[in-house]
GUDO-211826 format. One record per residue (C-alpha): residue number from 1; residue in one letter; x negated, y, z. Coordinates in pm, whole numbers. Example, Ala and Ser with C-alpha at 12.3 -4.5 7.8 and 13.67 -1.06 7.14 Angstrom:
<pts>
  seq  type       X       Y       Z
    1     A   -1230    -450     780
    2     S   -1367    -106     714
</pts>
This chain:
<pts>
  seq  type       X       Y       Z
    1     X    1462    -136   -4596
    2     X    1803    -137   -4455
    3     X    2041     167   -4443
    4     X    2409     175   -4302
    5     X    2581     536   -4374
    6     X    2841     630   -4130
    7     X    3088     853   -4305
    8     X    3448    1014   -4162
    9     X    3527     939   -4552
   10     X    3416     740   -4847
   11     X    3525     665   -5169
   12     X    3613     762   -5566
   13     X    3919     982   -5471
   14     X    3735    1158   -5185
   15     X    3594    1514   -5306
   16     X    3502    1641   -4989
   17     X    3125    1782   -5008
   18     X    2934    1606   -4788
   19     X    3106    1265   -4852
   20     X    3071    1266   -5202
   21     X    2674    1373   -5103
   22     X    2708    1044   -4887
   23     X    2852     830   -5190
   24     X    2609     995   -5439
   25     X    2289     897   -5215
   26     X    2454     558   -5163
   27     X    2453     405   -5456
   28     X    2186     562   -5589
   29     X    1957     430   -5344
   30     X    2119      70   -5427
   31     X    2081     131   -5762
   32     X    1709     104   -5656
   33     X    1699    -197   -5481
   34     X    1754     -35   -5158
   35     X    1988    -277   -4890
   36     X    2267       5   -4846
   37     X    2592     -48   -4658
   38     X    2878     245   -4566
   39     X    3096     205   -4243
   40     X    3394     483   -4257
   41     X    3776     481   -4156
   42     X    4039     411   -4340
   43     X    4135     792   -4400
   44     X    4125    1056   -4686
   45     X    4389    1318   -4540
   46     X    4147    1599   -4331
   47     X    4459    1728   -4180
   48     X    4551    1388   -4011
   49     X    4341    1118   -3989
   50     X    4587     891   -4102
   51     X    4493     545   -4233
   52     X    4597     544   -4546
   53     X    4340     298   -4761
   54     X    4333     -92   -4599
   55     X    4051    -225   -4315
   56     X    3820    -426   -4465
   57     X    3527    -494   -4675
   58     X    3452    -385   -5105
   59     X    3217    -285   -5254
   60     X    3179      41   -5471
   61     X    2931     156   -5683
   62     X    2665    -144   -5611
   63     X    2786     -58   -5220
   64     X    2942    -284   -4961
   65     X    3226     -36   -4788
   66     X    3314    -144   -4450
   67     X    3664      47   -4381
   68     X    3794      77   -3986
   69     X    4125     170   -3885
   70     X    4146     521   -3706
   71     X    4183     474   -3313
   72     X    4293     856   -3319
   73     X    4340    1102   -3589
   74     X    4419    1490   -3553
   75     X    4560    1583   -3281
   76     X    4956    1790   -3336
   77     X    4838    2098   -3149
   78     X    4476    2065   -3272
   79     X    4496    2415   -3469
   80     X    4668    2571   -3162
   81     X    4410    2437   -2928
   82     X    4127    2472   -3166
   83     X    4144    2881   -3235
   84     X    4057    2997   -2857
   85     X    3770    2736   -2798
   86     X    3625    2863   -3185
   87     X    3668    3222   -3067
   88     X    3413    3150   -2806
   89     X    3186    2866   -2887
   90     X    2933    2931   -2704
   91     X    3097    2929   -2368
   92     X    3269    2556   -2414
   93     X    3124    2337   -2191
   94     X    3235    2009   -2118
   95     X    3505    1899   -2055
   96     X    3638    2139   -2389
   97     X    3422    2061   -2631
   98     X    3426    1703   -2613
   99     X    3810    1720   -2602
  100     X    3788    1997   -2895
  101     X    3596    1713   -3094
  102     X    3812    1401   -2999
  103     X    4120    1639   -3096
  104     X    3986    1700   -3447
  105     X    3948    1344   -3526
  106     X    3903    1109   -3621
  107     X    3783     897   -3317
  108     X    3703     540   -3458
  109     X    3482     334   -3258
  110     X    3491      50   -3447
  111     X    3312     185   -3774
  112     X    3030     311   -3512
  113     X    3041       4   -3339
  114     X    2966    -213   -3693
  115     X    2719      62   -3798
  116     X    2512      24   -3437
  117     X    2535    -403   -3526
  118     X    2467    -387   -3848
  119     X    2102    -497   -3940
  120     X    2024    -198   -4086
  121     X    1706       4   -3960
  122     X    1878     317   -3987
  123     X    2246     455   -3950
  124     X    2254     744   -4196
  125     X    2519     980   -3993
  126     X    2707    1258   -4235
  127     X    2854    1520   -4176
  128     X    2768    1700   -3816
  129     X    3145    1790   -3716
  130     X    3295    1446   -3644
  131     X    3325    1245   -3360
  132     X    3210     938   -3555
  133     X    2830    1120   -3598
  134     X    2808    1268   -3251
  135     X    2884     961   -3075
  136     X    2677     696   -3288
  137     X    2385     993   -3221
  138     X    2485     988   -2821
  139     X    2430     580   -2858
  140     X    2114     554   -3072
  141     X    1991     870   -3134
  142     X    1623     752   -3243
  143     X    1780     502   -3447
  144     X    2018     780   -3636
  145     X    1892    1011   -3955
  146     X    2143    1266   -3925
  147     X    2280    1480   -4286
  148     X    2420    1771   -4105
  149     X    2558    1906   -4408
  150     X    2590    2233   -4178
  151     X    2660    2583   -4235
  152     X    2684    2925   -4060
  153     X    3058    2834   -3893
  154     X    3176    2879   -3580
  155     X    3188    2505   -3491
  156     X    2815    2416   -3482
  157     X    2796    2710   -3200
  158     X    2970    2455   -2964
  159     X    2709    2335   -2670
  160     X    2783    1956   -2741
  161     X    2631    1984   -3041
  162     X    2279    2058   -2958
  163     X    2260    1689   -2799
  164     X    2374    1583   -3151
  165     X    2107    1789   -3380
  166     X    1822    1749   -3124
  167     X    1882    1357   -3047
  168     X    1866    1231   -3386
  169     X    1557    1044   -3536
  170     X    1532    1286   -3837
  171     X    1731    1541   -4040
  172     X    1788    1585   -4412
  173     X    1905    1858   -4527
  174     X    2078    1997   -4860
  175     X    1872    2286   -4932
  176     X    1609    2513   -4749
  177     X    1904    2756   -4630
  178     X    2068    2481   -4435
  179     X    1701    2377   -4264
  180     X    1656    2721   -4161
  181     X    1997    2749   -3999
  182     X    1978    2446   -3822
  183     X    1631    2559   -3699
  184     X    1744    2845   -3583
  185     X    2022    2729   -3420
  186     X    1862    2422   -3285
  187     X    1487    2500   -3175
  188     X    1414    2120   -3090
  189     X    1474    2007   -3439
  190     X    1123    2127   -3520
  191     X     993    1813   -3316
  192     X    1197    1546   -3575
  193     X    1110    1397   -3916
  194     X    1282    1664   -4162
  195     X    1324    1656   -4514
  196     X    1521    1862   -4794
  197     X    1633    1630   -5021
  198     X    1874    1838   -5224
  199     X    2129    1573   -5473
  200     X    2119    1450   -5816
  201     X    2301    1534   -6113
  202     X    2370    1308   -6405
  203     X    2383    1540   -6728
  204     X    2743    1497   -6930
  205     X    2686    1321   -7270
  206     X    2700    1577   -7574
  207     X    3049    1502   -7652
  208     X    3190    1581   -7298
  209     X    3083    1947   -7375
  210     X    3392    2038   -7594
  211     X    3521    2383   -7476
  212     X    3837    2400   -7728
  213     X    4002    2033   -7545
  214     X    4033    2205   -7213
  215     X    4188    2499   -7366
  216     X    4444    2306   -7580
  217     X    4551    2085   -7247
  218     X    4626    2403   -7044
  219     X    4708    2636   -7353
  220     X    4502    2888   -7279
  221     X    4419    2989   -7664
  222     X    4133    3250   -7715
  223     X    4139    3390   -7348
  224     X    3842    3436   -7174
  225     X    3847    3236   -6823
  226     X    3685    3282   -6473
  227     X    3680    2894   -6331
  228     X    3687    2796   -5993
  229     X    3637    2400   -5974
  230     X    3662    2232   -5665
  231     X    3940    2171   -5362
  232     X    4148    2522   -5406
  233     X    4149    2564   -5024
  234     X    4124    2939   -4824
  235     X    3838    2774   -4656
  236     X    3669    2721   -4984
  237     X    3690    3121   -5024
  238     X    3978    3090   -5265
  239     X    4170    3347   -5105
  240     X    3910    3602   -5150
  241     X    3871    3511   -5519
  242     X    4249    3518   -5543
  243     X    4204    3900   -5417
  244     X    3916    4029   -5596
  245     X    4029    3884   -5894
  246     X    4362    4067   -5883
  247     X    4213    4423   -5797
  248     X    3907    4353   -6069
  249     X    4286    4303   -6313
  250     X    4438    4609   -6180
  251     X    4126    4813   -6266
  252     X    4045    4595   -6571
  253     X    4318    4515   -6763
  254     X    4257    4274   -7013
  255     X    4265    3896   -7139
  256     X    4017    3745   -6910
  257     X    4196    3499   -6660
  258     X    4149    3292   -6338
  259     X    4158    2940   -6377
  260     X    4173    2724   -6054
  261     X    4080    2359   -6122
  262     X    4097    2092   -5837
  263     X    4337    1900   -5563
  264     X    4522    2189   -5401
  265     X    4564    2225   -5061
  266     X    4675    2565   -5007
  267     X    4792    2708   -5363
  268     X    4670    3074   -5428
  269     X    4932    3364   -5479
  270     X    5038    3297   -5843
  271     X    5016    3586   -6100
  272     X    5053    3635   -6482
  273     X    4654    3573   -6513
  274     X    4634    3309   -6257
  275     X    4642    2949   -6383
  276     X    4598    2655   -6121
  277     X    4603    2335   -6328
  278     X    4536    2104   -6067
  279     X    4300    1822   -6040
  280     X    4126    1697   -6408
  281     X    3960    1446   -6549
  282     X    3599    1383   -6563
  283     X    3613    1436   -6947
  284     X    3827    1779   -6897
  285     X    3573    1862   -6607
  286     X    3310    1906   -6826
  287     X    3519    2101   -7102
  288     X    3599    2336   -6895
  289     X    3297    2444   -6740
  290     X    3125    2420   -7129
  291     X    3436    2690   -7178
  292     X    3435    2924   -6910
  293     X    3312    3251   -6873
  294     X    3121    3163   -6570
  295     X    3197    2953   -6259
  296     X    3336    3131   -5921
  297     X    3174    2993   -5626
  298     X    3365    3240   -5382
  299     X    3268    2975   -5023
  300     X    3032    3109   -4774
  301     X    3085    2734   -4636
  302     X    2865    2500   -4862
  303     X    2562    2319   -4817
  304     X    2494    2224   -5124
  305     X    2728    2236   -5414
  306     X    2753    1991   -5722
  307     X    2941    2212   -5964
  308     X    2707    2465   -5957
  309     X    2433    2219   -6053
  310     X    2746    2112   -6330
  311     X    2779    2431   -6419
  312     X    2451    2479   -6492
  313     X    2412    2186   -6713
  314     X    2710    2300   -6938
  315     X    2490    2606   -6950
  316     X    2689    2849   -6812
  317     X    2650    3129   -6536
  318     X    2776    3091   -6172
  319     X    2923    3412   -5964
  320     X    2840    3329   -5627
  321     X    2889    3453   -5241
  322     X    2599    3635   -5113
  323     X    2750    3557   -4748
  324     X    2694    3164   -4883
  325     X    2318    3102   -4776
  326     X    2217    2766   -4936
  327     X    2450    2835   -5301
  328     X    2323    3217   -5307
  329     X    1958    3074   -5253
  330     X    2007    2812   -5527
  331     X    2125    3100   -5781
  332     X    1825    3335   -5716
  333     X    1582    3040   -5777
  334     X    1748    2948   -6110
  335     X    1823    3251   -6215
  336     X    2119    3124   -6310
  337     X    2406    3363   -6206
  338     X    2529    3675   -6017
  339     X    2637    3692   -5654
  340     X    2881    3975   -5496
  341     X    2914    4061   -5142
  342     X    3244    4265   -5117
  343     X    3481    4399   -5421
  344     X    3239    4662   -5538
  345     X    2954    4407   -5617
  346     X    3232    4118   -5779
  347     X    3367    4400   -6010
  348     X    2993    4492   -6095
  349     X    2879    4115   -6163
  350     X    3190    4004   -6308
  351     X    3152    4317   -6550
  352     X    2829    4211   -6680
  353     X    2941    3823   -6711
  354     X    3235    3933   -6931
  355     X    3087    4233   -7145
  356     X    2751    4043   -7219
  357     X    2765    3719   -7333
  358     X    2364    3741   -7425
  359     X    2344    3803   -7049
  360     X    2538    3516   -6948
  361     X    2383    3252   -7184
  362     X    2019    3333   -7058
  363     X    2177    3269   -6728
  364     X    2296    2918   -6802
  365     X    2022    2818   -6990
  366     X    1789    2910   -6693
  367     X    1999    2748   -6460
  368     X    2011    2430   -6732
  369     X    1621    2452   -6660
  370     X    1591    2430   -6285
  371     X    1887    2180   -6247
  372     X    1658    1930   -6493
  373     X    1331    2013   -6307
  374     X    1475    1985   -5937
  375     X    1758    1797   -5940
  376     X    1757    1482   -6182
  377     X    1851    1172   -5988
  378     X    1542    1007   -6058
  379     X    1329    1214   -5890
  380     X    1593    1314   -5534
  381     X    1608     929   -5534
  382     X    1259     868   -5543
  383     X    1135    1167   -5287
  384     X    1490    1058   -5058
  385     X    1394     689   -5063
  386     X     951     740   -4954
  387     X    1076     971   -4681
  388     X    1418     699   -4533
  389     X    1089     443   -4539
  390     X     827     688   -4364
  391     X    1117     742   -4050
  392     X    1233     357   -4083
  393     X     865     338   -3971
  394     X     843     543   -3685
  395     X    1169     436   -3546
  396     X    1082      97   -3578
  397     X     782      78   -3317
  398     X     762      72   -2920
  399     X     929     385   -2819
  400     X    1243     304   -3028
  401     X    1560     389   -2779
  402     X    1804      83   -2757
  403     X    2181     232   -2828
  404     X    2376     317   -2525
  405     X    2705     109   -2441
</pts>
């Protein structure tokens, strides 16, 4: 079997979600003797488009990475354009929502070009929102496994993108919450080959777990930290974290801190208790989840979400948004944490977490439990792998569609 992902991004210093899903699956599928091949741009910045990495062929990870220059990246008035088409989705017919998705970026029809040549017997498309995935689905839909990597948003309400969920040859999801959505949204989806395939998560070696070297890089001493790990971002829900955390400090005064860890994009509202140290090394990674308190998962916009599974493995607790489907349904499976769903419910949960550390070690540990039972690479590789094979099959016979020039 064959497989050619087409990603808007790929690579080691790419932490979007669904493209590191899309590198993860990647090589772990080569690491199994799978033929895998990526075609993607030459971009990492979201909020341009611009080329910044050079054309051409590597390989990665056991992975040959074919990189395309950007014919078009985001457009200057995007944002401007963008926030009266999102205000009423529904109602965007074409001509707006195919210049809404050509606006966003990027356009690059060379890596869908390669992807539709390659010899590959299916084009793995990720994530739904690009113009890269709804075109190569427009082209060869039967051909196309699509990873919508979607969520509740106001984005997947836009007409074109029915064509895009109902036209491709099969759908894998990140979780159950993210099938149900889609179904819901999408009625026609029932008809295609569907799978939840959740991701993998390699455990950290023993010595990774070493709470006191975080806390000596950032001199934090003794404190007691809340962690949030991950692109600080106001779409990630870090502004709402940033919020709840400083009225939980006015009513709570006391040592416990908030500790943002990851590339920043838009830095929160700095305060005595606030610490954003940036992005951190895979070593540090690890220390400070083995150190925290518990993790903050405060986005309502995830599919699936590594750290959490990380988390977990450092056994400790997660505090999660109920509003966030798939993460809140992982966490009530587990057992592993506490979710809010305004200020009354974070000061409640984040109460608990602090004032009873019995509490929040029985959380880790069970969330330790279902992240080795569920999630170990070996077995999302295995059950991904039999299911690419069963659709490779039924795409391959008679009433395969030929791509559309």
């Amino acid at each position: 079997m064959r497989i050619a992902y087409l990603s808007v991004r790929y690579g080691e210093g790419v932490h979007g979600g669904a493209e590191s899903a899309c590198r993860s699956l990647a090589e772990h599928l080569a690491a199994v003797g799978v033929d895998v091949e990526v075609h993607t741009t030459c971009a990492t910045d979201t909020t341009t488009w611009a080329d910044h990495l050079p054309p051409g062929t590597t390989v990665e990870g056991g992975v040959t990475v074919h990189r395309h220059r950007v014919a078009s990246g985001r457009h200057p008035r995007f944002e401007a354009h963008s926030g009266p088409v999102l205000a009423d989705p529904g109602g965007q017919r074409d001509p707006a929502g195919r210049r809404w998705i050509e606006e966003q970026g990027p356009v690059c029809p060379a890596a869908v070009d390669a992807a539709l040549a390659s010899a590959a017997d299916l084009v793995v498309a990720t994530p739904y929102l690009y113009w890269p995935t709804v075109e190569v689905v427009r082209r060869a839909g039967a051909r196309v496994v699509l990873h919508p990597a979607a969520h509740d948003e106001a984005a997947i309400r836009l007409p074109l993108f029915a064509a895009t969920f109902a036209g491709a040859g099969g759908l894998a999801f990140y979780t159950d919450a993210e099938r149900r959505l889609v179904e819901r949204l999408f009625p026609a989806v029932s008809a295609s080959p569907q799978l939840v395939c959740g991701l993998g998560v390699d455990p950290p070696a023993p010595p990774l777990l070493d709470p006191e070297a975080f806390r000596a890089a950032h001199h934090l001493g003794d404190d007691p930290y809340l962690l949030y790990l991950g692109r600080v971002d106001e779409g990630k829900g870090t502004a709402v974290l940033n919020r709840f955390f400083a009225a939980y400090k006015l009513r709570r005064p006391g040592p416990l801190r908030l500790v943002y860890a990851g590339p920043v994009i838009q830095a929160p509202t700095p305060g005595g208790d606030v610490r954003v140290v940036g992005p951190v090394s895979d070593t540090l990674k690890w220390s400070a989840l083995a150190g925290a308190t518990a993790l903050a998962m405060p986005s309502v916009n995830e599919s699936f979400s590594i750290v959490v599974l990380e988390a977990w493995l450092a056994g400790r607790p997660v505090l999660v948004n109920a509003r966030g489907a798939a993460i809140s349904e992982h966490t009530r499976r587990a057992g592993g944490g506490l979710a809010f769903a305004g200020y009354a419910s974070f000061e409640a949960a984040l109460d608990r977490l602090v004032g009873d550390p019995a509490l929040a070690g029985a959380l880790g540990r069970a969330g330790r439990a279902y992240t080795e039972a569920s999630f170990a690479w070996e077995v999302v590789t295995r059950r991904y792998r039999d299911w690419l094979e069963r659709v490779a099959g039924r795409t391959a016979g008679p009433g395969r569609r030929p791509p559309i020039h």
